[in-house]
C-alpha positions in Angstrom: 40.4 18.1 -27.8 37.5 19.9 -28.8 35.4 17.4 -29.5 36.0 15.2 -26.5 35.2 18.7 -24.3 31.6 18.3 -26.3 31.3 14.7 -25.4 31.7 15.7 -21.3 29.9 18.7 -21.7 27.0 16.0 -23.0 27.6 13.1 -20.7 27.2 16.0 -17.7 24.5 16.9 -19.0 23.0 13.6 -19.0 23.9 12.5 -15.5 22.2 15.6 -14.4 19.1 15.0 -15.9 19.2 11.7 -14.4 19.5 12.8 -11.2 16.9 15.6 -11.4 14.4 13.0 -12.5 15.7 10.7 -9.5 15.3 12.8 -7.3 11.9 14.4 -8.5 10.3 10.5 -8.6 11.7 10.0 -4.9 9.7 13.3 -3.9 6.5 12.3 -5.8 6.8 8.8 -3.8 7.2 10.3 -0.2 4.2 12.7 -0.8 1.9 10.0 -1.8 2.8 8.2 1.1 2.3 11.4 3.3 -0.3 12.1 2.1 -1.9 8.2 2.4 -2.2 8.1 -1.7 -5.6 7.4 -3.1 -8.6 6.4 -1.0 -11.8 4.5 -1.0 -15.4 5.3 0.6 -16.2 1.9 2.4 -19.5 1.6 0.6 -17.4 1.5 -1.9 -15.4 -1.6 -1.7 -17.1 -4.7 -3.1 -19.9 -6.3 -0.4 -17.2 -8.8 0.9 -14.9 -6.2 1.6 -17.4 -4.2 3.5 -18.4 -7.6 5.6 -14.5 -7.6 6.3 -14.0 -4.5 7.9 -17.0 -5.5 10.0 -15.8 -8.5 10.5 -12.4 -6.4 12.1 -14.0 -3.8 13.9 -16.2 -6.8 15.7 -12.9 -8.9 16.3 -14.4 -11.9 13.8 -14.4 -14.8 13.8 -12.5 -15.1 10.9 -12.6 -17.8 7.8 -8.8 -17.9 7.3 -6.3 -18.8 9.8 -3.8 -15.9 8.3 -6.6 -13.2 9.4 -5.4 -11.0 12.1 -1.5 -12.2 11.6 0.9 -9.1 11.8 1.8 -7.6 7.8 5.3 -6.7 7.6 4.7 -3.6 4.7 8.0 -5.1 2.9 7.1 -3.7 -0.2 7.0 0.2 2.0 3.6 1.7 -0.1 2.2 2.4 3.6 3.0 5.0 6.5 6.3 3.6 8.1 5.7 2.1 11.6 7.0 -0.2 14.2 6.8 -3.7 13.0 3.3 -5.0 14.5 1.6 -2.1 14.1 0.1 -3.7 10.7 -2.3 -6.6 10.2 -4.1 -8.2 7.3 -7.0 -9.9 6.7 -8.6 -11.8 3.9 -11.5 -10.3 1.7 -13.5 -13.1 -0.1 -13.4 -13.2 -3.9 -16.6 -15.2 -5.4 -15.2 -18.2 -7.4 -11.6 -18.3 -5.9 -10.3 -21.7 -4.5 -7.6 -19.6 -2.0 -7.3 -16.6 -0.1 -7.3 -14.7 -3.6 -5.7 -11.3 -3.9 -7.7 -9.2 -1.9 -7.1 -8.3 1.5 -7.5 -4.8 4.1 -4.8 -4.1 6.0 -5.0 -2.3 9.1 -2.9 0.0 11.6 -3.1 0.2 14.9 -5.4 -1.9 17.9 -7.2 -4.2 16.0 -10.9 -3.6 17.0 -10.2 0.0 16.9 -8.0 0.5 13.9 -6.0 3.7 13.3 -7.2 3.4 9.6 -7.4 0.6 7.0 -6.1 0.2 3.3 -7.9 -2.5 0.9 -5.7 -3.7 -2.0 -7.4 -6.1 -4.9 -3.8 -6.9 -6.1 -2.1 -8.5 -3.3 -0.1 -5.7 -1.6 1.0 -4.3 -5.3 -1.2 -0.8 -4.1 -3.5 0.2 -1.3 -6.8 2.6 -1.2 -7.1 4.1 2.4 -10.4 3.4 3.4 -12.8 6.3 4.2 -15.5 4.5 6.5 
């Protein structure tokens, strides 16, 4: 009796833990997005991202046909809005056949954006772009 009492004590013990660091990973997660996570000057970005965002704030014209087309935030790493609120648009890379990975993402009227995040790995994290 004992020594099951030690096993529940343990397994409690456990499950709590587990919870604390849950709970502790969620509340790290909502502050970065809060707080818009890590950010990049747009001199910055590499020279076809800057000719991107110039590209935006000037309404194009635009190589790829996807540029401009509404970006859903499945993957939630930005500021939770209405559906449309988002839009991507391609930043060249040098040497790719495609689109490549690289893209800004904006919020808000498209010629005048709310703010902009670049990713370099296709939606995997974003840098909130300080113009």
């Amino acid at each position: 009796m004992l020594c099951t009492q030690g096993f529940k004590a343990t397994g409690l013990k456990l499950v709590l833990t587990g919870l604390l660091i849950a709970a502790a990973s969620a509340l790290s997660l909502v502050h970065a997005k809060e707080s818009g996570g890590a950010s990049v000057a747009l001199a910055n970005l590499p020279v076809q991202g800057q000719q991107t965002y110039a590209l935006i704030l000037r309404g194009g014209p635009f190589e790829f046909e996807k540029d401009g087309v509404v970006f859903g935030n499945r993957e939630r790493l930005l500021p939770n809005h209405r559906r449309g609120y988002y839009r991507e648009y391609t930043v060249k890379t040098p040497g790719s056949r495609n689109r490549g990975q690289r893209r800004i993402v904006c919020g808000g009227v498209p010629q005048t954006p709310d703010t902009c995040y670049y990713t370099a790995d296709h939606y995997a994290s974003f840098r909130k772009i300080l113009p």
